[in-house]
C-alpha positions in Angstrom: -76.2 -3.3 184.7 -75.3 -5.8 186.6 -71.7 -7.9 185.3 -70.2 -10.1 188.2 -70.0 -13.2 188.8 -73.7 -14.2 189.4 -74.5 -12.3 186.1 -72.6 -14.7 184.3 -73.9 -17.8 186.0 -77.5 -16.9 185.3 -76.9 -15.9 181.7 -75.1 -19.6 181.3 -77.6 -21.0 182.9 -80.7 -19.8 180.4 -78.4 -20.9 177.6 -78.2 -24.3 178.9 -81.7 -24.4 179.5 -82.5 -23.6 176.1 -80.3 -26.2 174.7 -82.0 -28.6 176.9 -85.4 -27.5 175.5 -86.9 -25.9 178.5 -87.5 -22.7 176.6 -87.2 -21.0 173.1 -86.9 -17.5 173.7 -84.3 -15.4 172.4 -81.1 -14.5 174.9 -79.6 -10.9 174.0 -76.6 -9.3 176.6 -76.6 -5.9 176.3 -72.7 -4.6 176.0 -72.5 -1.5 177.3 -69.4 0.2 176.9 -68.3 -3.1 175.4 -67.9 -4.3 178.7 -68.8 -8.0 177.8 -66.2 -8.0 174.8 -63.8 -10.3 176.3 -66.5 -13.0 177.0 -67.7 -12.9 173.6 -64.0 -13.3 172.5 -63.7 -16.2 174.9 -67.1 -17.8 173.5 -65.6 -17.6 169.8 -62.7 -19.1 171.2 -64.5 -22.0 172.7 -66.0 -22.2 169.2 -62.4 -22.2 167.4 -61.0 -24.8 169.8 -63.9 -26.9 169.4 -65.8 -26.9 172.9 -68.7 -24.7 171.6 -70.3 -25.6 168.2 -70.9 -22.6 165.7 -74.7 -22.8 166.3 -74.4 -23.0 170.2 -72.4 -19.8 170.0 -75.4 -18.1 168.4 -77.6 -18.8 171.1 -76.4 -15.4 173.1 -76.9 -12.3 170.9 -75.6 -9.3 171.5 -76.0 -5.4 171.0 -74.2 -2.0 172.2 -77.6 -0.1 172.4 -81.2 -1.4 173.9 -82.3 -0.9 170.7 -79.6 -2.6 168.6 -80.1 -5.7 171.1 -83.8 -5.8 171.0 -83.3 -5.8 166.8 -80.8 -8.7 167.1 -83.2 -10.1 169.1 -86.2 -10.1 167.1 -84.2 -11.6 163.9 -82.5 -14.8 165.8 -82.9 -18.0 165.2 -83.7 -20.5 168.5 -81.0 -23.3 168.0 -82.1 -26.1 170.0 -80.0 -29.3 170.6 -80.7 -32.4 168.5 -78.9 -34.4 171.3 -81.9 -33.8 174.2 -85.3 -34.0 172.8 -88.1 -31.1 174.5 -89.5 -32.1 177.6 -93.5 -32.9 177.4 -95.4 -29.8 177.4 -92.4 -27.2 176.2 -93.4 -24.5 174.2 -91.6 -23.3 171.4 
């Protein structure tokens, strides 16, 4: 499992993407070991200091196990942005 620096850029980069509407699938980070605990600290951070909103934060889900992350991922929510609307075409 992957967890560097590219890792993190690419995973960023989806959420952005699906704030801007370019897609609507579910993004899950699998935390093996709890390896990504930290950046999920710093994510609810960004939320507490106000550079993340609550439903933003939601966007990544996240699970210990394949199977606990494929379970979070089947029950979440797509949050889209209300500030940028879908480009023509998008599929939700």
């Amino acid at each position: 499992m992957p967890g560097g620096f590219g890792t993190l850029e690419e995973l960023l980069e989806v959420v952005t993407w699906q704030q801007l509407g370019y897609h609507s699938k579910p993004i899950g980070c699998l935390n093996v070991g709890g390896y990504f605990d930290l950046f999920f600290a710093f994510l609810d951070k960004s939320v507490e200091s106000g550079f993340i909103t609550a439903s933003a934060r939601q966007i990544i889900v996240m699970g210990s196990t394949a199977g606990e992350l494929l379970d979070a991922m089947e029950r979440v929510e797509v949050v889209r942005s209300s500030l940028v609307a879908a480009p023509a075409g998008a599929q939700s």
